[in-house]
MDTraj code that builds the backbone (N, CA, C; nanometers):
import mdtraj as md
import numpy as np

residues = "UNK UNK UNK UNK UNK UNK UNK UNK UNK UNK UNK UNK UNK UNK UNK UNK UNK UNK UNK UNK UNK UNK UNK UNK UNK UNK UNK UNK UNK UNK UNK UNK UNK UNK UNK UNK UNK UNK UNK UNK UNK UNK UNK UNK UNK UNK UNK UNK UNK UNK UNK UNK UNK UNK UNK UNK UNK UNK UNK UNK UNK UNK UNK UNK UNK UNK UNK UNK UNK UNK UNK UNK UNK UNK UNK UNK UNK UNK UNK UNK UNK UNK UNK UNK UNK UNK UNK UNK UNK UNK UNK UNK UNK UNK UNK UNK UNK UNK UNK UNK UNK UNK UNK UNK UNK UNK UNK UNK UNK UNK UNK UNK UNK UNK UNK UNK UNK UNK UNK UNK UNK UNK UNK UNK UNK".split()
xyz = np.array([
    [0.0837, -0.1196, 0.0000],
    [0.0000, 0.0000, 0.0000],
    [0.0872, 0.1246, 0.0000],
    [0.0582, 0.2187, -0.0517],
    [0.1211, 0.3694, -0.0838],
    [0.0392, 0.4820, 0.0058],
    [0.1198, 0.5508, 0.0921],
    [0.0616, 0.6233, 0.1561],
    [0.1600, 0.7444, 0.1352],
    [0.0850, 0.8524, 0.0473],
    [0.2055, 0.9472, -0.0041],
    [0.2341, 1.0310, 0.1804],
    [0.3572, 1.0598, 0.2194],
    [0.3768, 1.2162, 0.3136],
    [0.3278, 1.3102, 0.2955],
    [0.3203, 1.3850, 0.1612],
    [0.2761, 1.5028, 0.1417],
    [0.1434, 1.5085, 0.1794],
    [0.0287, 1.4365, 0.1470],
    [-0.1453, 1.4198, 0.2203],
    [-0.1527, 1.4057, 0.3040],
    [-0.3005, 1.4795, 0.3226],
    [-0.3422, 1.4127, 0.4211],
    [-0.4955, 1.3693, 0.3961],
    [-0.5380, 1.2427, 0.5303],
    [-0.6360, 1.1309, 0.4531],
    [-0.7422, 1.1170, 0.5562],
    [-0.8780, 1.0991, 0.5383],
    [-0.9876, 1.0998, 0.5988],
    [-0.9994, 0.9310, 0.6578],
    [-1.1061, 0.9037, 0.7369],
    [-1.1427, 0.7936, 0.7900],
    [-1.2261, 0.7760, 0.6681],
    [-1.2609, 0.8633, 0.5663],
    [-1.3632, 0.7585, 0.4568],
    [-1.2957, 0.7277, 0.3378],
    [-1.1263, 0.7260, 0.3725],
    [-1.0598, 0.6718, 0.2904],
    [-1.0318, 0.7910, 0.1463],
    [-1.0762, 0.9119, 0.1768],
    [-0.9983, 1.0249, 0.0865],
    [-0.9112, 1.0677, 0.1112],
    [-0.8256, 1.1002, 0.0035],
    [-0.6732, 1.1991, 0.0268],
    [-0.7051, 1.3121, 0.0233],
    [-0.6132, 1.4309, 0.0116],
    [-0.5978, 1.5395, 0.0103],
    [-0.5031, 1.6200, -0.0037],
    [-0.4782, 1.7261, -0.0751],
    [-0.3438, 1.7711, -0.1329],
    [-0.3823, 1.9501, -0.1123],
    [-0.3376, 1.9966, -0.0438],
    [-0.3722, 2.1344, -0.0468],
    [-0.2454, 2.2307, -0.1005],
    [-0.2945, 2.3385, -0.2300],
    [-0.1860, 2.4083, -0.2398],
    [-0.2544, 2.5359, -0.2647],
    [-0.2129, 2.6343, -0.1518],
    [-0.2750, 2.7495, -0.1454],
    [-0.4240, 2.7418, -0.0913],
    [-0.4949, 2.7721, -0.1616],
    [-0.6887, 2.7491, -0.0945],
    [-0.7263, 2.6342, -0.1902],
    [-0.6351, 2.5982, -0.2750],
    [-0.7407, 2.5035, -0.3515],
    [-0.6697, 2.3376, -0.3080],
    [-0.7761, 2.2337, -0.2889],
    [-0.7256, 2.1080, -0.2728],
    [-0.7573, 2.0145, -0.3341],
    [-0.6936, 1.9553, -0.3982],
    [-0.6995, 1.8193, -0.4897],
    [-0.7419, 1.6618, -0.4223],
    [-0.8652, 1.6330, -0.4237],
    [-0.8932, 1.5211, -0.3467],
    [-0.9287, 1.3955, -0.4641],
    [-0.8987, 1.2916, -0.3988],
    [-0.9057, 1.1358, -0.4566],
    [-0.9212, 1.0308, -0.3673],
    [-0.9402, 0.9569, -0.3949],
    [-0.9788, 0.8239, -0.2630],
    [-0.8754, 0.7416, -0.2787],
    [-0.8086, 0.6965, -0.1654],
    [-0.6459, 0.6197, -0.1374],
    [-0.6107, 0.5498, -0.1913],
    [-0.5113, 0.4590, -0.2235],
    [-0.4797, 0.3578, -0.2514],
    [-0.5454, 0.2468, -0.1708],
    [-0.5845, 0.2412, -0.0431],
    [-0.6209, 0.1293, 0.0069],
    [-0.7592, 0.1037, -0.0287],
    [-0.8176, 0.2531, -0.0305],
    [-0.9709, 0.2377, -0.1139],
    [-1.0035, 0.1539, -0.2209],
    [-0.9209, 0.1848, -0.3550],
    [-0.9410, 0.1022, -0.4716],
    [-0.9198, 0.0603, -0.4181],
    [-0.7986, -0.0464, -0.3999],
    [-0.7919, -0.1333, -0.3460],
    [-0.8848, -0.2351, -0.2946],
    [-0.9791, -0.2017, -0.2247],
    [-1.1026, -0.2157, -0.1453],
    [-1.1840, -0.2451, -0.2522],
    [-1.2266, -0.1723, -0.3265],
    [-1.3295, -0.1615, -0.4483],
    [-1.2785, -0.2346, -0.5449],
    [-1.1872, -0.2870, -0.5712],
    [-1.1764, -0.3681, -0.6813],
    [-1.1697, -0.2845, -0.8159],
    [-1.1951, -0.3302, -0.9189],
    [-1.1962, -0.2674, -1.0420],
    [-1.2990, -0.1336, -1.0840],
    [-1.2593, 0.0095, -1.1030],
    [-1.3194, 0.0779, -1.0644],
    [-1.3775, 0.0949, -1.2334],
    [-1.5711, 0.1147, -1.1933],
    [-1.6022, 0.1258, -1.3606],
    [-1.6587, 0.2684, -1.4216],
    [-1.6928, 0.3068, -1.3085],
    [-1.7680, 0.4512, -1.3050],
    [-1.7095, 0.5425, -1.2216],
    [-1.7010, 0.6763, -1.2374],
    [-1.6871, 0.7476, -1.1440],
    [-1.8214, 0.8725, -1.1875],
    [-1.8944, 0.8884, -1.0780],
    [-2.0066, 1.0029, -1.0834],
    [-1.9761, 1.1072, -1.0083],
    [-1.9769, 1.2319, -1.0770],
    [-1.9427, 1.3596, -0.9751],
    [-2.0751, 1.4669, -1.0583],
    [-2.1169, 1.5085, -1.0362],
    [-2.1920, 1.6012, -1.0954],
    [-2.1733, 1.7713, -1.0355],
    [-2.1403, 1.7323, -0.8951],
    [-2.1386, 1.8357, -0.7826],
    [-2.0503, 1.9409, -0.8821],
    [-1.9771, 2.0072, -0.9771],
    [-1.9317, 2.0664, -0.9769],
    [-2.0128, 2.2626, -0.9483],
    [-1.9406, 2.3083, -0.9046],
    [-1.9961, 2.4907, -0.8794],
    [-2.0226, 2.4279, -0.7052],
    [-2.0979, 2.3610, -0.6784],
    [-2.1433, 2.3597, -0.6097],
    [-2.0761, 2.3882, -0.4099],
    [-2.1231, 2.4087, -0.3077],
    [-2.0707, 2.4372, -0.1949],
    [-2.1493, 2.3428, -0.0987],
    [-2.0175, 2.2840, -0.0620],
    [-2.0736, 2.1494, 0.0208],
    [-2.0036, 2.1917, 0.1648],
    [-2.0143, 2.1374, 0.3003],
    [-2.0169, 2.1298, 0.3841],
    [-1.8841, 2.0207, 0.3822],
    [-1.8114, 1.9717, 0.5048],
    [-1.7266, 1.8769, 0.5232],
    [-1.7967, 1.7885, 0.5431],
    [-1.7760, 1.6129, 0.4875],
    [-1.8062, 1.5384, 0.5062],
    [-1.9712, 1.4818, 0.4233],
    [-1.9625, 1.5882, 0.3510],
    [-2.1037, 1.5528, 0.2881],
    [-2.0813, 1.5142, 0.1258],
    [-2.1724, 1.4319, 0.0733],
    [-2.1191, 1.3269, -0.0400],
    [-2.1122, 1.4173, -0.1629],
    [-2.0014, 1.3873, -0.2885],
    [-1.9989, 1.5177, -0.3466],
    [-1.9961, 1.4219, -0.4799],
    [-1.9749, 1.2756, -0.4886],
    [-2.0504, 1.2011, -0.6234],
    [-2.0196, 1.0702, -0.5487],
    [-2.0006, 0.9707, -0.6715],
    [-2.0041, 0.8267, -0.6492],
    [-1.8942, 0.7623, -0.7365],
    [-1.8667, 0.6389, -0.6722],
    [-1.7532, 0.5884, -0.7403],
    [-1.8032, 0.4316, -0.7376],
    [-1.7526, 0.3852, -0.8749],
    [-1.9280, 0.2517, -0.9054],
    [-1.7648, 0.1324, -0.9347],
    [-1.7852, 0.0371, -0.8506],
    [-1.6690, -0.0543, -0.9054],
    [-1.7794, -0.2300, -0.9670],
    [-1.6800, -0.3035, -0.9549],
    [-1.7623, -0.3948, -1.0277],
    [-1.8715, -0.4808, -0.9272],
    [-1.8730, -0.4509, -0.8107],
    [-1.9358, -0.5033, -0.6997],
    [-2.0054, -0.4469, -0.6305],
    [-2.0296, -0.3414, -0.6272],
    [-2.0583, -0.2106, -0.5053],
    [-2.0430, -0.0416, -0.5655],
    [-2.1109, -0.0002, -0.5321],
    [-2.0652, 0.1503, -0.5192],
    [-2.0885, 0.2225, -0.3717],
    [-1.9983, 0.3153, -0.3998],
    [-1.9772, 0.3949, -0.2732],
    [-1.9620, 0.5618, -0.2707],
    [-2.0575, 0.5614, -0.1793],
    [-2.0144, 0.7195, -0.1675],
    [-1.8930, 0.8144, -0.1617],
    [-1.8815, 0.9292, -0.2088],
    [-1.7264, 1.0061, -0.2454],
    [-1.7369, 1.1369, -0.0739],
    [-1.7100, 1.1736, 0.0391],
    [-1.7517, 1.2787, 0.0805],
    [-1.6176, 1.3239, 0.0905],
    [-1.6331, 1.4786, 0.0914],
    [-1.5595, 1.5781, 0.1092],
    [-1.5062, 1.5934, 0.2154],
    [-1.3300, 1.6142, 0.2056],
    [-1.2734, 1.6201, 0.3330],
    [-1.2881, 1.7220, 0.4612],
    [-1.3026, 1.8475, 0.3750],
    [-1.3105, 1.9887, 0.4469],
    [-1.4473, 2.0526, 0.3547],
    [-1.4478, 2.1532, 0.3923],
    [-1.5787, 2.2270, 0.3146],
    [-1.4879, 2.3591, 0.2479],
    [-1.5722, 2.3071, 0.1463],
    [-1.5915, 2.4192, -0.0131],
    [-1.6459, 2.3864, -0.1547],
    [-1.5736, 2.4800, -0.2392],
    [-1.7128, 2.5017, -0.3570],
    [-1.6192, 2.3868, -0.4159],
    [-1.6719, 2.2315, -0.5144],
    [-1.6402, 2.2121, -0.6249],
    [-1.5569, 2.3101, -0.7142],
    [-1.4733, 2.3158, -0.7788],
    [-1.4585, 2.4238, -0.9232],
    [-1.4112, 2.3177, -1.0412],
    [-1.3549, 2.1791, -1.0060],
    [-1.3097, 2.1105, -1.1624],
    [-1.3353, 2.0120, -1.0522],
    [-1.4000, 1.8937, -1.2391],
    [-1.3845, 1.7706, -1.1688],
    [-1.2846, 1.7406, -1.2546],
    [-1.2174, 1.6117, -1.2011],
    [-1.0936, 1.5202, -1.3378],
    [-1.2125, 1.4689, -1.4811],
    [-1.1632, 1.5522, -1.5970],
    [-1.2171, 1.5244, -1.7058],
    [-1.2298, 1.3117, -1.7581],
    [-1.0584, 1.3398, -1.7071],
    [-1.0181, 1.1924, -1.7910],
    [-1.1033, 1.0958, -1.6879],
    [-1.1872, 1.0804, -1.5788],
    [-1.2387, 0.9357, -1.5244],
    [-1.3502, 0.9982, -1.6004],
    [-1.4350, 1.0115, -1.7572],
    [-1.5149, 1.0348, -1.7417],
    [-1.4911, 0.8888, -1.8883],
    [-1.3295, 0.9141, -1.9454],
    [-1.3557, 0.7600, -2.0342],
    [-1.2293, 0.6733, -1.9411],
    [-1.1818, 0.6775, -1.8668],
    [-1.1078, 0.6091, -1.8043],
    [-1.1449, 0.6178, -1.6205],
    [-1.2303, 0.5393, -1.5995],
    [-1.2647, 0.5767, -1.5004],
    [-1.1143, 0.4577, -1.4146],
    [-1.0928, 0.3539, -1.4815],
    [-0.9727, 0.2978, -1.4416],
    [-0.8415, 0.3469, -1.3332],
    [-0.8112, 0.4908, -1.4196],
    [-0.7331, 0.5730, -1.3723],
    [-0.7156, 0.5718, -1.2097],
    [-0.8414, 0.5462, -1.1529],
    [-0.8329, 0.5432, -0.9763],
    [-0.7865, 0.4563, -0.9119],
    [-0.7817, 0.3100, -1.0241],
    [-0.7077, 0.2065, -0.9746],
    [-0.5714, 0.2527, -1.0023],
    [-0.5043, 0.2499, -1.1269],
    [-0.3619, 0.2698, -1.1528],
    [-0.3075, 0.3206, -1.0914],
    [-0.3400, 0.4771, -1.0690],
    [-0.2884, 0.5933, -1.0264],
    [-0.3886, 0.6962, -0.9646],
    [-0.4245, 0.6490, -0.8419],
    [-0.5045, 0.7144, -0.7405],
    [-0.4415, 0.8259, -0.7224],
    [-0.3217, 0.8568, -0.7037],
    [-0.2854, 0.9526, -0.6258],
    [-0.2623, 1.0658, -0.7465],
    [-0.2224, 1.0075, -0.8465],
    [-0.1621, 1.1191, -0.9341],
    [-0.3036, 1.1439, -1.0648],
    [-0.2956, 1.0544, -1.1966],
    [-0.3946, 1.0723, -1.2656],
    [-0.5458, 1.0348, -1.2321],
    [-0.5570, 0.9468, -1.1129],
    [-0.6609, 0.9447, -1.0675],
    [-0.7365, 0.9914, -0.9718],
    [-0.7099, 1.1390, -0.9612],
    [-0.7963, 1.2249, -0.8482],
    [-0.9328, 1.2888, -0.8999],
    [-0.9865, 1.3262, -0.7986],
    [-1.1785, 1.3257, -0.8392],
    [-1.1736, 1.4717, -0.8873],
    [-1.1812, 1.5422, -0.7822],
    [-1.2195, 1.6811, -0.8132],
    [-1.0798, 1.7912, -0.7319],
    [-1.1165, 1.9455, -0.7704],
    [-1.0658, 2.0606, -0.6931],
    [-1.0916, 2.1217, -0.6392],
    [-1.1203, 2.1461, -0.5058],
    [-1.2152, 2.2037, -0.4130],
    [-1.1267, 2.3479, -0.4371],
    [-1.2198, 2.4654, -0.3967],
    [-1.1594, 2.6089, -0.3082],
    [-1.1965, 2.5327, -0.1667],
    [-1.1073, 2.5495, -0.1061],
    [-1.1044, 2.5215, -0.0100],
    [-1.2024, 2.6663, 0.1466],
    [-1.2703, 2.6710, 0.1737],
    [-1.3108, 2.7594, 0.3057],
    [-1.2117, 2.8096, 0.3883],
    [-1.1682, 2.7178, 0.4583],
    [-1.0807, 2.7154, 0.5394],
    [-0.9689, 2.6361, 0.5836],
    [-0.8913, 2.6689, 0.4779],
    [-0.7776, 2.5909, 0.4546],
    [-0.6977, 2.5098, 0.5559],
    [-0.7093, 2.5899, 0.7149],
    [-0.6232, 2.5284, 0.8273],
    [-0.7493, 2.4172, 0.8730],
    [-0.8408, 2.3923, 0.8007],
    [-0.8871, 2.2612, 0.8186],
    [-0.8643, 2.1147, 0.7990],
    [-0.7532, 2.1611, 0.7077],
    [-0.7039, 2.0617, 0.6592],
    [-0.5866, 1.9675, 0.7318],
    [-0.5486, 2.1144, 0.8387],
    [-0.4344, 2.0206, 0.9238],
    [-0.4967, 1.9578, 1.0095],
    [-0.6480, 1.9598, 1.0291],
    [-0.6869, 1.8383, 1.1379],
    [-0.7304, 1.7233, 1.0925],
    [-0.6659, 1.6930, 0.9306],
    [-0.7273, 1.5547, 0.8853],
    [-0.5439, 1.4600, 0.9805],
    [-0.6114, 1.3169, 0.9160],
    [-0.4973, 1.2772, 0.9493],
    [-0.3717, 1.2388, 0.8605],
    [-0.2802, 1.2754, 0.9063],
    [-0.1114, 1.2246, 0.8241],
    [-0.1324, 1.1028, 0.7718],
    [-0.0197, 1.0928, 0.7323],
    [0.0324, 0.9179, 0.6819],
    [0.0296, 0.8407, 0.7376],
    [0.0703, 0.8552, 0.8699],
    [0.1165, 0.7768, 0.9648],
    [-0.0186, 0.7316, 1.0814],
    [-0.0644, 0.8226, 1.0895],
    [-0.2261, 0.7753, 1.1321],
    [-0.3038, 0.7099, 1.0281],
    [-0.3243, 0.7217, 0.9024],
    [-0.4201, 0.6504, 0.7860],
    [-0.3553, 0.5459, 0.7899],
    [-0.2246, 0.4977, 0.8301],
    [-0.1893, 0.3722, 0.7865],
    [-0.2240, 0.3170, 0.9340],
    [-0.1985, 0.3896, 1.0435],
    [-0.2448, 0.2753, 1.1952],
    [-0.4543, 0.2609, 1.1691],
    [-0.5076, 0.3680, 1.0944],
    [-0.5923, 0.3276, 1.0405],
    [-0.6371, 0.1818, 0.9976],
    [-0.5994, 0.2167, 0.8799],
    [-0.6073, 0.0554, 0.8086],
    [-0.5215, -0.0673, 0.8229],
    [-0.4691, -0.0369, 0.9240],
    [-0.3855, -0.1607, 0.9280],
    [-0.2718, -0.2001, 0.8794],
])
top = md.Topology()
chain = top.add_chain()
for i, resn in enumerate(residues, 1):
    res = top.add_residue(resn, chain, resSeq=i)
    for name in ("N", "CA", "C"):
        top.add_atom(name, md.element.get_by_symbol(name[0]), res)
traj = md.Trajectory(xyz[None], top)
């Protein structure tokens, strides 16, 4: 399992990458992982202003789908174009070509109360 330093990662198994107010979120490596072969990814939320922790699309694998929620609160502004014919991408490369969306972030020092590396991994094991 890959647990980058630079993120930081939710108990619902999202990353997070903050640079400046805006943050780049995707769901972990241990997630796919979890999900198996990923076939869909649904985001529609874009413009939109969500709250922390509230669901902002769906991610459809060959067994299950599961809800996507937001680490911190803010507006949508881009989702990732390419999971819309490669939804794959989240398996390969979760961290890099396979991230969901770009939040503006609210309040950016929210982000230091997700958890490090080192907690997501006593996380999962």
């Amino acid at each position: 399992m890959n647990f980058p330093e630079n993120l930081r990662y939710t108990k619902d198994h999202e990353w997070i990458k903050l640079e400046g107010n805006v943050a780049t979120i995707g769901i972990t490596d241990f997630a796919q992982h979890e999900l198996g072969d990923i076939v869909y990814v649904d985001i529609s939320s874009k413009g939109k202003s969500l709250a922390a922790e509230e669901v902002f699309g769906t991610v459809e694998a060959v067994k299950t789908v599961s809800d996507l929620f937001l680490p911190v609160a803010g507006t949508i502004a881009e989702i990732n174009p390419l999971l819309d014919s490669k939804p794959e991408l989240v398996n390969s490369d979760p961290y890099g070509d396979g991230w969901m969306v770009k939040v503006t972030v609210d309040n950016p020092a929210d982000v230091d109360g997700l958890m490090d590396a080192a907690a997501y991994q006593n996380l999962v094991g």
